[in-house]
PDB file of N, CA, C and O in Angstrom, chain B, residues numbered from 101:
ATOM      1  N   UNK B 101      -2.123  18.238  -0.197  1.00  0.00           N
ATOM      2  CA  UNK B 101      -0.885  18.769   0.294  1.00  0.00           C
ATOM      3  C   UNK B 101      -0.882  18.696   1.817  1.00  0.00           C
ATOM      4  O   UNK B 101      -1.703  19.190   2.589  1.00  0.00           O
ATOM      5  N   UNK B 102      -0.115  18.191   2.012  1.00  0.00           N
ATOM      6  CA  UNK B 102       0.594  18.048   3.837  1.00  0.00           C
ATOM      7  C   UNK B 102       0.993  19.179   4.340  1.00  0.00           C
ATOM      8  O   UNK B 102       2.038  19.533   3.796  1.00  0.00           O
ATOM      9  N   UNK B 103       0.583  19.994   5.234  1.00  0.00           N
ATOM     10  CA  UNK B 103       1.292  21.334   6.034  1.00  0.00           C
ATOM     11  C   UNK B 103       1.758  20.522   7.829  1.00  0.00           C
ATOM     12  O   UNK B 103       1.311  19.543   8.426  1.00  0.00           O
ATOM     13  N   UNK B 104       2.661  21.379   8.104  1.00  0.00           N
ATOM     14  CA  UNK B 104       3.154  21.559   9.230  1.00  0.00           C
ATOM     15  C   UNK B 104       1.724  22.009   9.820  1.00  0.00           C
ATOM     16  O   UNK B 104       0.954  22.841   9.342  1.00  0.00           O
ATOM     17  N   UNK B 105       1.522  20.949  11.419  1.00  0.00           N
ATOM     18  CA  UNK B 105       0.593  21.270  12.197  1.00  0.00           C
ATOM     19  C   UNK B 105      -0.788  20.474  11.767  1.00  0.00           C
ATOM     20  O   UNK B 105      -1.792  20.502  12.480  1.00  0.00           O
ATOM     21  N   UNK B 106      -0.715  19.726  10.454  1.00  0.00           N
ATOM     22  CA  UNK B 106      -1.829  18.879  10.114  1.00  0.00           C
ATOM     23  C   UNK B 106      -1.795  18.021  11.119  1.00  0.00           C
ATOM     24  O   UNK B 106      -0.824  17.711  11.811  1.00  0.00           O
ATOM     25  N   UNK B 107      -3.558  17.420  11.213  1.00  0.00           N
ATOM     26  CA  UNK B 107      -3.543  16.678  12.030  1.00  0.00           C
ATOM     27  C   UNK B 107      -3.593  15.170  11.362  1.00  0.00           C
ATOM     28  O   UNK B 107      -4.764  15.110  10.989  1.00  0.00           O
ATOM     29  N   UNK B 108      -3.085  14.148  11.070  1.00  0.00           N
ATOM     30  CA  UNK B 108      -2.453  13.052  10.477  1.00  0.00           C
ATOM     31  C   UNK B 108      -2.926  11.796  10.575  1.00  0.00           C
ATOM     32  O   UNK B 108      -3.274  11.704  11.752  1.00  0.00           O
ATOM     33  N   UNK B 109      -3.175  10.631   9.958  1.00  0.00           N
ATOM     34  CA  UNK B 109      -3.141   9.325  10.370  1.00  0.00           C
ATOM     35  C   UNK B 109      -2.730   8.410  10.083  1.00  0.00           C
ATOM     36  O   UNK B 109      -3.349   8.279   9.027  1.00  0.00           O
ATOM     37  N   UNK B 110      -1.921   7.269  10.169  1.00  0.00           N
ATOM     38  CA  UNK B 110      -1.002   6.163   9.696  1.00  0.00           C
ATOM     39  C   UNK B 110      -1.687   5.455   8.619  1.00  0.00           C
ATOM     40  O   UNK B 110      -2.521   4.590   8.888  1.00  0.00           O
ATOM     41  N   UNK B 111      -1.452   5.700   7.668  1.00  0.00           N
ATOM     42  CA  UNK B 111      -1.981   4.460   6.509  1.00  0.00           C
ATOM     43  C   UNK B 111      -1.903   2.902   6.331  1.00  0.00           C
ATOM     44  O   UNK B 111      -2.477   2.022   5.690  1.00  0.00           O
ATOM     45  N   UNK B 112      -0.692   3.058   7.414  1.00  0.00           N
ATOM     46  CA  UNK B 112      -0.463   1.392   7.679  1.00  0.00           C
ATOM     47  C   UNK B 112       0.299   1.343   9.179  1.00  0.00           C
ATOM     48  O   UNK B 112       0.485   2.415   9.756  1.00  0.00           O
ATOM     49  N   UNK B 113       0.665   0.297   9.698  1.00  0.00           N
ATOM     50  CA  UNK B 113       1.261   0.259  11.205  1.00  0.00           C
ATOM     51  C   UNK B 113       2.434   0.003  10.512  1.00  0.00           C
ATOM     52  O   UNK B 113       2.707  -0.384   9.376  1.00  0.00           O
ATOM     53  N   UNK B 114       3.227   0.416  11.783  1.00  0.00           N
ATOM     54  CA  UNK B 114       4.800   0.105  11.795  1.00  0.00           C
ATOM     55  C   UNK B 114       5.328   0.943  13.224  1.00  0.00           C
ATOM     56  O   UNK B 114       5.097   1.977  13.851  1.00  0.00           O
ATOM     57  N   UNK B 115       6.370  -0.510  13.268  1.00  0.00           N
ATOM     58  CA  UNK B 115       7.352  -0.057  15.002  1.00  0.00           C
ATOM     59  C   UNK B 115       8.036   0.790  14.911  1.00  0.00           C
ATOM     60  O   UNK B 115       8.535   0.976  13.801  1.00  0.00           O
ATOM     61  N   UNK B 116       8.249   1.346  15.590  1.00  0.00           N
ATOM     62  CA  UNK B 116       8.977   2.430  16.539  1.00  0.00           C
ATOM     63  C   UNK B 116       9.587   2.324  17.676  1.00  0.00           C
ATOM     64  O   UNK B 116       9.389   1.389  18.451  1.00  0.00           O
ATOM     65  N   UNK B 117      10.669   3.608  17.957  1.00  0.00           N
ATOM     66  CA  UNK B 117      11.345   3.092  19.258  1.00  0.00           C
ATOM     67  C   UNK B 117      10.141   4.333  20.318  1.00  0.00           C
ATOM     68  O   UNK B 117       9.605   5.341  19.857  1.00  0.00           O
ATOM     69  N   UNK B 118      10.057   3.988  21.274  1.00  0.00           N
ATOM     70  CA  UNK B 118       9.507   5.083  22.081  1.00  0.00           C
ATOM     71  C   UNK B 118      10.288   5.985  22.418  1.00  0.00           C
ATOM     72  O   UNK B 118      11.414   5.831  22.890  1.00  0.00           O
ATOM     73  N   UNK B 119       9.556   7.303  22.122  1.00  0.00           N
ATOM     74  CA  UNK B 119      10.408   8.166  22.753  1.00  0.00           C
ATOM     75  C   UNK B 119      10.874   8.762  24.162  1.00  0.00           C
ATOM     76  O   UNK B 119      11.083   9.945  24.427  1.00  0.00           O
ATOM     77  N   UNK B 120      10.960   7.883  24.821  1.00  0.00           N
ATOM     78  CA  UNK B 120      11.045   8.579  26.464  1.00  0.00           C
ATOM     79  C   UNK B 120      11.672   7.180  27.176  1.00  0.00           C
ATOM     80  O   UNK B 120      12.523   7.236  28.063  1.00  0.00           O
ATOM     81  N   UNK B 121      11.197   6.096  26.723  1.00  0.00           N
ATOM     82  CA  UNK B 121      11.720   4.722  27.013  1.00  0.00           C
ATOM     83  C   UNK B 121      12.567   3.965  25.783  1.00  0.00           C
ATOM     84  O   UNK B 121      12.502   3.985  24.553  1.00  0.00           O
ATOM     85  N   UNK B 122      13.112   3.517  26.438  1.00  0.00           N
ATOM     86  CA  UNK B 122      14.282   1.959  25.433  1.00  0.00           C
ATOM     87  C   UNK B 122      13.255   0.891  25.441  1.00  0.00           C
ATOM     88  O   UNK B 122      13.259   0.045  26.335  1.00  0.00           O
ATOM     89  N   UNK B 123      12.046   0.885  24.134  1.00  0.00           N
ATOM     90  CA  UNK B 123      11.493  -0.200  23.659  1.00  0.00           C
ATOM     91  C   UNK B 123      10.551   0.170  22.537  1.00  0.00           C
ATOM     92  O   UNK B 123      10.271   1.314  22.181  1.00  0.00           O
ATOM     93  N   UNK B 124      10.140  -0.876  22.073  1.00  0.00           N
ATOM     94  CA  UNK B 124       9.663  -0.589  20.338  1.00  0.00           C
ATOM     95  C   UNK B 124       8.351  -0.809  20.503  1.00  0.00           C
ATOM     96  O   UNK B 124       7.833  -1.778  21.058  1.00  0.00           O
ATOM     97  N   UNK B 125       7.995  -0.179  20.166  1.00  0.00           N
ATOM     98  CA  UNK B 125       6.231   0.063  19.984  1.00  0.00           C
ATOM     99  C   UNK B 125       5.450  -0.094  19.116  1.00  0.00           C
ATOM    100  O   UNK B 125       5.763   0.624  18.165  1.00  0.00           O
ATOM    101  N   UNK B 126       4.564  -0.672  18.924  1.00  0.00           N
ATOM    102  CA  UNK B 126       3.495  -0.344  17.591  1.00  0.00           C
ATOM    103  C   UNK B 126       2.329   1.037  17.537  1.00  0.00           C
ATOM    104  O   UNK B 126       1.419   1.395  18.284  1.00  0.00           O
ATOM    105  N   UNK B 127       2.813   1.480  16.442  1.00  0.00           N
ATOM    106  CA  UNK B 127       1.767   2.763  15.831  1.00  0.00           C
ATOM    107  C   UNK B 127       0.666   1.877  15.045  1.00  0.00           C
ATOM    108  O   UNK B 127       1.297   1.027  14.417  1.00  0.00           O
ATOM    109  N   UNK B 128      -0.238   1.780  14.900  1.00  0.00           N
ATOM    110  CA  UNK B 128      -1.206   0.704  14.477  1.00  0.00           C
ATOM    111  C   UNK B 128      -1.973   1.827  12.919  1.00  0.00           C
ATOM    112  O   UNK B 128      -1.987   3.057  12.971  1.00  0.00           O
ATOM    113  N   UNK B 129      -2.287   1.361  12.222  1.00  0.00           N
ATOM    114  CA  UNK B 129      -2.764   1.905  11.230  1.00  0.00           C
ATOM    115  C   UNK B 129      -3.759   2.420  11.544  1.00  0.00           C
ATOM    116  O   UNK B 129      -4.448   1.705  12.271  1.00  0.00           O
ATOM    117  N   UNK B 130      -4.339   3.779  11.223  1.00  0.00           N
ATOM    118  CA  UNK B 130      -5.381   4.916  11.663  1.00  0.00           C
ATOM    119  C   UNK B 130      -4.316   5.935  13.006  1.00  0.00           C
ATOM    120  O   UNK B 130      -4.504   7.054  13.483  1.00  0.00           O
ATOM    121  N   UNK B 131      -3.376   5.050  13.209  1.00  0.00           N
ATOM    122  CA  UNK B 131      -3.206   6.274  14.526  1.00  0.00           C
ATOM    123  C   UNK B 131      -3.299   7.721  14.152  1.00  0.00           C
ATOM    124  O   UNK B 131      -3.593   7.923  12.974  1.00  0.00           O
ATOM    125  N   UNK B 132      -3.139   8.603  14.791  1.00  0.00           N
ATOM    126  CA  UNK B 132      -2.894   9.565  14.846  1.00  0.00           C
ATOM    127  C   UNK B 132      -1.801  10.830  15.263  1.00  0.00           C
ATOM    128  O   UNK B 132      -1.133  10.694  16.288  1.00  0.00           O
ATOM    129  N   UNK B 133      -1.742  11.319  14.929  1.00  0.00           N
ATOM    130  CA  UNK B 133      -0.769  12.733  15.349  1.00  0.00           C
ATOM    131  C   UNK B 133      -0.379  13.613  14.556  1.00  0.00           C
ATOM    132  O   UNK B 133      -0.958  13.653  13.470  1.00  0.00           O
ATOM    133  N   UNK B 134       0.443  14.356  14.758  1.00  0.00           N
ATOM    134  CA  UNK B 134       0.285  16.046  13.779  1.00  0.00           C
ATOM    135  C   UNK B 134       1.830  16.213  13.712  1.00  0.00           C
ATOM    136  O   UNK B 134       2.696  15.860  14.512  1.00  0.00           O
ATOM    137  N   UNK B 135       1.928  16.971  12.307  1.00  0.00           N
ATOM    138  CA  UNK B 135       2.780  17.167  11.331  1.00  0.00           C
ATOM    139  C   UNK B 135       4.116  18.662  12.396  1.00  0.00           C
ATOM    140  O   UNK B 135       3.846  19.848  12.585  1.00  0.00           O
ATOM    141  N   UNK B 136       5.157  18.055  12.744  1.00  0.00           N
ATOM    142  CA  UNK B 136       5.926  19.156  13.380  1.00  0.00           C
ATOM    143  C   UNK B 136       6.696  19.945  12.376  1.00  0.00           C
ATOM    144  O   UNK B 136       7.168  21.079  12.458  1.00  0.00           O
ATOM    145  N   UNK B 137       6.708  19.105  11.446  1.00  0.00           N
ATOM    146  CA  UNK B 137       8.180  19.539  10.320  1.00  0.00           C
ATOM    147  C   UNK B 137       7.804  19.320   8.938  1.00  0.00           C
ATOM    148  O   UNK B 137       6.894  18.491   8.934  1.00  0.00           O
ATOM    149  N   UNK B 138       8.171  19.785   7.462  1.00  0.00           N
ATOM    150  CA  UNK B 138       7.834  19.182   6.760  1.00  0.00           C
ATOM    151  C   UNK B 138       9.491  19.225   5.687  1.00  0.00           C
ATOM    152  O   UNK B 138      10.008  20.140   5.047  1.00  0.00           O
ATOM    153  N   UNK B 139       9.820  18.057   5.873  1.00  0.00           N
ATOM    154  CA  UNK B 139      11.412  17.878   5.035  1.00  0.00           C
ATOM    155  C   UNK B 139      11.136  18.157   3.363  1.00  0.00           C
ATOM    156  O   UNK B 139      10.016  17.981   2.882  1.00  0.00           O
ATOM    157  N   UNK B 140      12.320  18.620   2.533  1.00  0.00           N
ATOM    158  CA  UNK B 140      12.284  18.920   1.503  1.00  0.00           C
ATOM    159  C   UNK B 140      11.021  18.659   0.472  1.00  0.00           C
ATOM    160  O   UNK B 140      10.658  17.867  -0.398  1.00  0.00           O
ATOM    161  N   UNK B 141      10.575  19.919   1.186  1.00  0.00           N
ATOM    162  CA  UNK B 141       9.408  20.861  -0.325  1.00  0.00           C
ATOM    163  C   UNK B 141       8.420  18.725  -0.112  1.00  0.00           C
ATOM    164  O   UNK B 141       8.280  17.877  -0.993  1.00  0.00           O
ATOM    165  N   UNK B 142       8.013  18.665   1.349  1.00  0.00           N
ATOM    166  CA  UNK B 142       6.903  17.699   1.268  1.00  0.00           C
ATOM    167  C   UNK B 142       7.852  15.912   0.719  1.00  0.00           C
ATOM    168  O   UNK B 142       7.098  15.280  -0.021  1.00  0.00           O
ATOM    169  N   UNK B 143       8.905  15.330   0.914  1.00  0.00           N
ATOM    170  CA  UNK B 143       9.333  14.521   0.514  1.00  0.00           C
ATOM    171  C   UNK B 143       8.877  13.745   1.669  1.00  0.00           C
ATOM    172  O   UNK B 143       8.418  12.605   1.613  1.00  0.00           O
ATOM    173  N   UNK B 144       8.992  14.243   2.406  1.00  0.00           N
ATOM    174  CA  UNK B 144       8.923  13.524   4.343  1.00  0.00           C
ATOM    175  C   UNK B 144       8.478  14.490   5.372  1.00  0.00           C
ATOM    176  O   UNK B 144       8.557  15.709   5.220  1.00  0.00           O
ATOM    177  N   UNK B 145       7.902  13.774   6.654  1.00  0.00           N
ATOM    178  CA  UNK B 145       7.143  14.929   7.459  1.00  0.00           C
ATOM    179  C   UNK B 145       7.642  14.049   8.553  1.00  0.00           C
ATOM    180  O   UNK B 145       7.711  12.822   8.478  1.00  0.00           O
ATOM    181  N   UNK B 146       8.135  15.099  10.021  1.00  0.00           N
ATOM    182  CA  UNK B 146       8.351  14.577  11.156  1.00  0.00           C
ATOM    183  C   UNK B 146       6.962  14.652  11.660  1.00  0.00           C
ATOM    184  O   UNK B 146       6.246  15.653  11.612  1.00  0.00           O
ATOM    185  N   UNK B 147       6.694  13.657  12.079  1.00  0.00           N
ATOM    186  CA  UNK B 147       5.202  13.063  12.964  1.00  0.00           C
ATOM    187  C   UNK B 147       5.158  13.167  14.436  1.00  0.00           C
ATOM    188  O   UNK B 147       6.143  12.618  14.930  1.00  0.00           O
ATOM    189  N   UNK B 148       4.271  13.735  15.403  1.00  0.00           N
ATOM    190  CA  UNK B 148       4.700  13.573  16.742  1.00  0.00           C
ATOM    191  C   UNK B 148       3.462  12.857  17.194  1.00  0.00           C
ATOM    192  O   UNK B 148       2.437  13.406  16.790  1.00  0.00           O
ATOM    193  N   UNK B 149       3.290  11.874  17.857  1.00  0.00           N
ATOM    194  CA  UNK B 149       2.629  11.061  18.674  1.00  0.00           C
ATOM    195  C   UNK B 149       2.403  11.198  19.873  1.00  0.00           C
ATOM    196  O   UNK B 149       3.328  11.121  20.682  1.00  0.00           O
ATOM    197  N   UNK B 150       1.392  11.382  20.178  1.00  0.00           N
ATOM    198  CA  UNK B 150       0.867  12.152  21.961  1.00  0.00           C
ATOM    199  C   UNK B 150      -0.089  11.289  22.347  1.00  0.00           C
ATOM    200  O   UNK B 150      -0.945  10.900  21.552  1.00  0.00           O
ATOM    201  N   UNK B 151      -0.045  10.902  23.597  1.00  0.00           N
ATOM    202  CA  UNK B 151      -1.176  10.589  24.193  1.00  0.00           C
ATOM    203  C   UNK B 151      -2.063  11.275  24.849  1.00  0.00           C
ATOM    204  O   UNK B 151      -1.528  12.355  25.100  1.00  0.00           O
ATOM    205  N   UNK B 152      -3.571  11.247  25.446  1.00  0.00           N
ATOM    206  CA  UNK B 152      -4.722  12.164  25.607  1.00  0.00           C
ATOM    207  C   UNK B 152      -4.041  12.975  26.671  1.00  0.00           C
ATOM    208  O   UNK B 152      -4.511  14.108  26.768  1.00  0.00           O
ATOM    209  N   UNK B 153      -2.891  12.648  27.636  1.00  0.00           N
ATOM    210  CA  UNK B 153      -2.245  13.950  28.438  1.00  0.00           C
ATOM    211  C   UNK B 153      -1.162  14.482  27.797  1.00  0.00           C
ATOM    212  O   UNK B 153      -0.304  14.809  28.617  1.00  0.00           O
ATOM    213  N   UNK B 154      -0.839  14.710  26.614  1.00  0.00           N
ATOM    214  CA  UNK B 154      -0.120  15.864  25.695  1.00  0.00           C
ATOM    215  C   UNK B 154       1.666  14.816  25.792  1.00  0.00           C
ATOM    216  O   UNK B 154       2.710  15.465  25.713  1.00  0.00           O
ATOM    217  N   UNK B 155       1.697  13.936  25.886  1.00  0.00           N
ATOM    218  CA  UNK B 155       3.276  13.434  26.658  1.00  0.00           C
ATOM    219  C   UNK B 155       3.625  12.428  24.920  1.00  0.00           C
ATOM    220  O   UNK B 155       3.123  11.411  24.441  1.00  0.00           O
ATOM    221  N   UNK B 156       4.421  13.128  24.577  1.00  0.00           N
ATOM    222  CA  UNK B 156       4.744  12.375  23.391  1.00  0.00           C
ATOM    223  C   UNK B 156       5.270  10.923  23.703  1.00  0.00           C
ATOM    224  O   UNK B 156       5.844  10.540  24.722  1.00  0.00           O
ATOM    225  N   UNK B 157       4.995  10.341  22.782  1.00  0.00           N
ATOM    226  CA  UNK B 157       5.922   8.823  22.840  1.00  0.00           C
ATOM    227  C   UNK B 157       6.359   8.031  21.497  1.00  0.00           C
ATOM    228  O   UNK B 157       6.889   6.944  21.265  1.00  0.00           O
ATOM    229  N   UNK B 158       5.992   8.848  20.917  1.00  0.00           N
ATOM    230  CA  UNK B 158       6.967   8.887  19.414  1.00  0.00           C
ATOM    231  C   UNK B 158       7.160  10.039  18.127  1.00  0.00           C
ATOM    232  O   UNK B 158       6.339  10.870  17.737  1.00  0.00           O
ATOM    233  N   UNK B 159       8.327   9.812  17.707  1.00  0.00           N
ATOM    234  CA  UNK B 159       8.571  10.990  16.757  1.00  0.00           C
ATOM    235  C   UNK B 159       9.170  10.465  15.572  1.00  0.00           C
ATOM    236  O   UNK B 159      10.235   9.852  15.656  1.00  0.00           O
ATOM    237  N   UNK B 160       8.716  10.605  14.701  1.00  0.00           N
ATOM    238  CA  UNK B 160       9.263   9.677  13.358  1.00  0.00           C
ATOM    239  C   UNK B 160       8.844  10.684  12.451  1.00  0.00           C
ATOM    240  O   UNK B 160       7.863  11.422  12.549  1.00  0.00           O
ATOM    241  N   UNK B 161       9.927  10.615  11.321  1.00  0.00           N
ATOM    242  CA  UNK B 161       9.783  10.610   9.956  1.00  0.00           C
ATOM    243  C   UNK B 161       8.769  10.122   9.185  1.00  0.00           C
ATOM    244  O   UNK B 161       8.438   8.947   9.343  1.00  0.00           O
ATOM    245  N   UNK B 162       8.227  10.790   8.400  1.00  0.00           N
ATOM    246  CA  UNK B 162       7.245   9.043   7.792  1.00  0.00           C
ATOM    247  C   UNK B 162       7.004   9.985   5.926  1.00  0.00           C
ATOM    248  O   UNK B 162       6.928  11.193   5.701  1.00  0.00           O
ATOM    249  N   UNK B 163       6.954   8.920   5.037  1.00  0.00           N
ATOM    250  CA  UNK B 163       6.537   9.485   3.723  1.00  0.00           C
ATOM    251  C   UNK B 163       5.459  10.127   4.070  1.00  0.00           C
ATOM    252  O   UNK B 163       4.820  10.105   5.121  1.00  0.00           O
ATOM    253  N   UNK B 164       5.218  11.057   2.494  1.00  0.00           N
ATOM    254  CA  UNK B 164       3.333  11.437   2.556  1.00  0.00           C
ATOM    255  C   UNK B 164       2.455  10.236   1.921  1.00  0.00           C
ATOM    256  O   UNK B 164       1.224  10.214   1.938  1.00  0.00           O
ATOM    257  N   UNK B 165       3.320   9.199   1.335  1.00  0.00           N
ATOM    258  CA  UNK B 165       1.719   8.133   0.845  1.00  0.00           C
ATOM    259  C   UNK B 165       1.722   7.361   1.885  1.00  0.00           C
ATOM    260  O   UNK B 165       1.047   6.347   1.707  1.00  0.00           O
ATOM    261  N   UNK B 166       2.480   7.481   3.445  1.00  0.00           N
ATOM    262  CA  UNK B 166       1.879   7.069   4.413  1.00  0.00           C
ATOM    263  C   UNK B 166       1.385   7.595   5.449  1.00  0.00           C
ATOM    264  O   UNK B 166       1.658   7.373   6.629  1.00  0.00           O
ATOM    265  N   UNK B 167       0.451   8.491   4.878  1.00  0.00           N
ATOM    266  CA  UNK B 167      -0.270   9.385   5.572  1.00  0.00           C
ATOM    267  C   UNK B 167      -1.467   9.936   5.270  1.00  0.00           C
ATOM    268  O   UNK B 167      -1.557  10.265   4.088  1.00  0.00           O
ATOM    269  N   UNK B 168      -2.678  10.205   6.127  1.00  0.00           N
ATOM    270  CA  UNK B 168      -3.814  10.636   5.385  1.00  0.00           C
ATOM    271  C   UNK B 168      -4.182  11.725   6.219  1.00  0.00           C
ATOM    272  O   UNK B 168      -4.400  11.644   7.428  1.00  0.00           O
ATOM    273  N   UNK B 169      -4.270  13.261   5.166  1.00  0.00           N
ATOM    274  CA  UNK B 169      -4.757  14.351   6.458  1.00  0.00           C
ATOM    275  C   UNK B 169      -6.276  13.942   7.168  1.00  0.00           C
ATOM    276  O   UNK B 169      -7.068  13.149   6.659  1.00  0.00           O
ATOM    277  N   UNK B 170      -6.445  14.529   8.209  1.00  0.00           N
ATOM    278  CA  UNK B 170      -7.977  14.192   8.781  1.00  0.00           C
ATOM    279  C   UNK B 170      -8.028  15.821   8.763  1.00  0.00           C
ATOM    280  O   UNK B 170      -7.043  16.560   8.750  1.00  0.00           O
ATOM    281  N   UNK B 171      -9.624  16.279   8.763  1.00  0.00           N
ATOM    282  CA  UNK B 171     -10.546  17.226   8.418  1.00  0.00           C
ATOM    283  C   UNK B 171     -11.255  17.308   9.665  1.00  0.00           C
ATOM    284  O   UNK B 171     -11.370  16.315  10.383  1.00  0.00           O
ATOM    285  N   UNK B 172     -11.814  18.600  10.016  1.00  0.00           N
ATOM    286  CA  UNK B 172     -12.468  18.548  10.830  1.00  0.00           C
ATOM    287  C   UNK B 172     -13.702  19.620  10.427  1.00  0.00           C
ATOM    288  O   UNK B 172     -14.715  19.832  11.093  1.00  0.00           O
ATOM    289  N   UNK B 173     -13.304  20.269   9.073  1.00  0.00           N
ATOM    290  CA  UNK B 173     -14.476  20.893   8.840  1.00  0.00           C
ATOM    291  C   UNK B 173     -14.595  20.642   7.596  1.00  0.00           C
ATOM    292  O   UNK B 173     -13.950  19.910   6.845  1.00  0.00           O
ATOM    293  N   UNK B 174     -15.888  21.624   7.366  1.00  0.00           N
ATOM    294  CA  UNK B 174     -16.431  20.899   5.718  1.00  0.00           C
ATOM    295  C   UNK B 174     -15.919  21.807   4.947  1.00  0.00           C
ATOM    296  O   UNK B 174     -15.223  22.767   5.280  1.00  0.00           O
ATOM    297  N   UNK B 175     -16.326  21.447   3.742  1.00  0.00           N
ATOM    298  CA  UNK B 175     -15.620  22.944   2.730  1.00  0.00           C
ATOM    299  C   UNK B 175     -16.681  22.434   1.315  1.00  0.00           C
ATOM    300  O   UNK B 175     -16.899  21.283   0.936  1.00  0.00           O
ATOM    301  N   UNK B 176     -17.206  23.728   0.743  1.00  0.00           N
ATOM    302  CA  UNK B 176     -18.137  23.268  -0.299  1.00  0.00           C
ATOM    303  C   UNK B 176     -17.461  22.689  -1.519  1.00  0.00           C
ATOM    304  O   UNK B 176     -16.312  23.103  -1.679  1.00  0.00           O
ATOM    305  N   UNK B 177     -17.896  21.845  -2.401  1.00  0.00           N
ATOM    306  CA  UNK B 177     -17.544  21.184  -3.530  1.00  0.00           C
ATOM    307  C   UNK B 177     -17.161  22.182  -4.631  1.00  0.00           C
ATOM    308  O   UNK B 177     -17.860  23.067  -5.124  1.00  0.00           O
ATOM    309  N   UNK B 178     -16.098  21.896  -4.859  1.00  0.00           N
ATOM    310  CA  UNK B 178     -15.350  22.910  -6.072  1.00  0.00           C
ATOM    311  C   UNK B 178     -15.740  22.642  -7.850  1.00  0.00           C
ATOM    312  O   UNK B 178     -15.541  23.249  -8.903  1.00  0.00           O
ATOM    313  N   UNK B 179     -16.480  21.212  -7.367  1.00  0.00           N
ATOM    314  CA  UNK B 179     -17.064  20.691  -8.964  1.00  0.00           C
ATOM    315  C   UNK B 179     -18.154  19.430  -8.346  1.00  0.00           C
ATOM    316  O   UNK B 179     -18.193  18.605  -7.433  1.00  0.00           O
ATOM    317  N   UNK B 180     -18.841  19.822  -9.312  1.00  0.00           N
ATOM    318  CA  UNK B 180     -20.467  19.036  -9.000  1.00  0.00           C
ATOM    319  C   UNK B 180     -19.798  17.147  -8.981  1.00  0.00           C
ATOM    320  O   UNK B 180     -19.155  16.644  -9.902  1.00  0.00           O
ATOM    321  N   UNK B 181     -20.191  16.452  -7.705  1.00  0.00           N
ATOM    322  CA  UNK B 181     -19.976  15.298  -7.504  1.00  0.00           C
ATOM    323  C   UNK B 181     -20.867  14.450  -8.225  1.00  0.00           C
ATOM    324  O   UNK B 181     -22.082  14.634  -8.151  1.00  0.00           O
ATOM    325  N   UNK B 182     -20.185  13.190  -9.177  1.00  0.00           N
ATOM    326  CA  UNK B 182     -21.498  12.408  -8.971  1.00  0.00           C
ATOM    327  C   UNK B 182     -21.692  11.226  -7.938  1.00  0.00           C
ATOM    328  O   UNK B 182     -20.781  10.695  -7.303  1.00  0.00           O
ATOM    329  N   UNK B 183     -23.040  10.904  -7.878  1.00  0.00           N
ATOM    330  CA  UNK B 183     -23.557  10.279  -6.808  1.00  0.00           C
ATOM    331  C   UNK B 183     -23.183   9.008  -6.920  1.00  0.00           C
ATOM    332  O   UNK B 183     -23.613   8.336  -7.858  1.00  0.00           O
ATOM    333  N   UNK B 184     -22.352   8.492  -6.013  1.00  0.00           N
ATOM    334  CA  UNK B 184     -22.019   6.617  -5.886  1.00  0.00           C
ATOM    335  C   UNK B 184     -22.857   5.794  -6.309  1.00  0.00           C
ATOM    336  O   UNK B 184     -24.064   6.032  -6.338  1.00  0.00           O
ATOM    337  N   UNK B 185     -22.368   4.802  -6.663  1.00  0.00           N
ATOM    338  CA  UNK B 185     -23.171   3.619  -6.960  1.00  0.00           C
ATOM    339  C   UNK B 185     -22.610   2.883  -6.197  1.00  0.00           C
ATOM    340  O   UNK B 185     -21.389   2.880  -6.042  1.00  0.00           O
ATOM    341  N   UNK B 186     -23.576   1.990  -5.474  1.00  0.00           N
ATOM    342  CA  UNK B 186     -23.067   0.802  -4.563  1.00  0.00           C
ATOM    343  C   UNK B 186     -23.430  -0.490  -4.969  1.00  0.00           C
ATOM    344  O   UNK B 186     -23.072  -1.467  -4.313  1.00  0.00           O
TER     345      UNK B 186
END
């Protein structure tokens, strides 16, 4: 489940207009940024795009199967894993 304020990453690239300038940009797959909004009960999430000095430069809509939450902490296993085979 997707919440407002997740921190986010592009499952695939796709252009955009920038937000502050008149020109189209690429979001490259893995980017990043965090969840401002979340449209009807999780159908769509407004995305905001920042660079390392906080200055947005894009804001888009985007589905949730194009999106993957990122984690930053652990959380114990709710059912015994089994071990990969490679």
């Amino acid at each position: 489940m997707i919440n407002e304020l997740d921190v986010i990453a592009l499952a695939e690239a796709m252009t955009v207009k920038h937000f502050a300038e008149d020109k189209t940009i690429l979001l490259r797959r893995g980017q990043v940024g965090t969840v401002v909004e979340v449209y009807k009960n999780g159908e769509a999430f407004e995305v905001e795009f920042s660079d390392n000095d906080g200055q947005t430069y894009a804001m888009i809509a985007v589905k949730p199967d194009k999106l993957i939450v990122l984690y930053h902490d652990i959380k114990e296993p709710t059912a015994k894993l089994s071990p990969q085979k490679n």
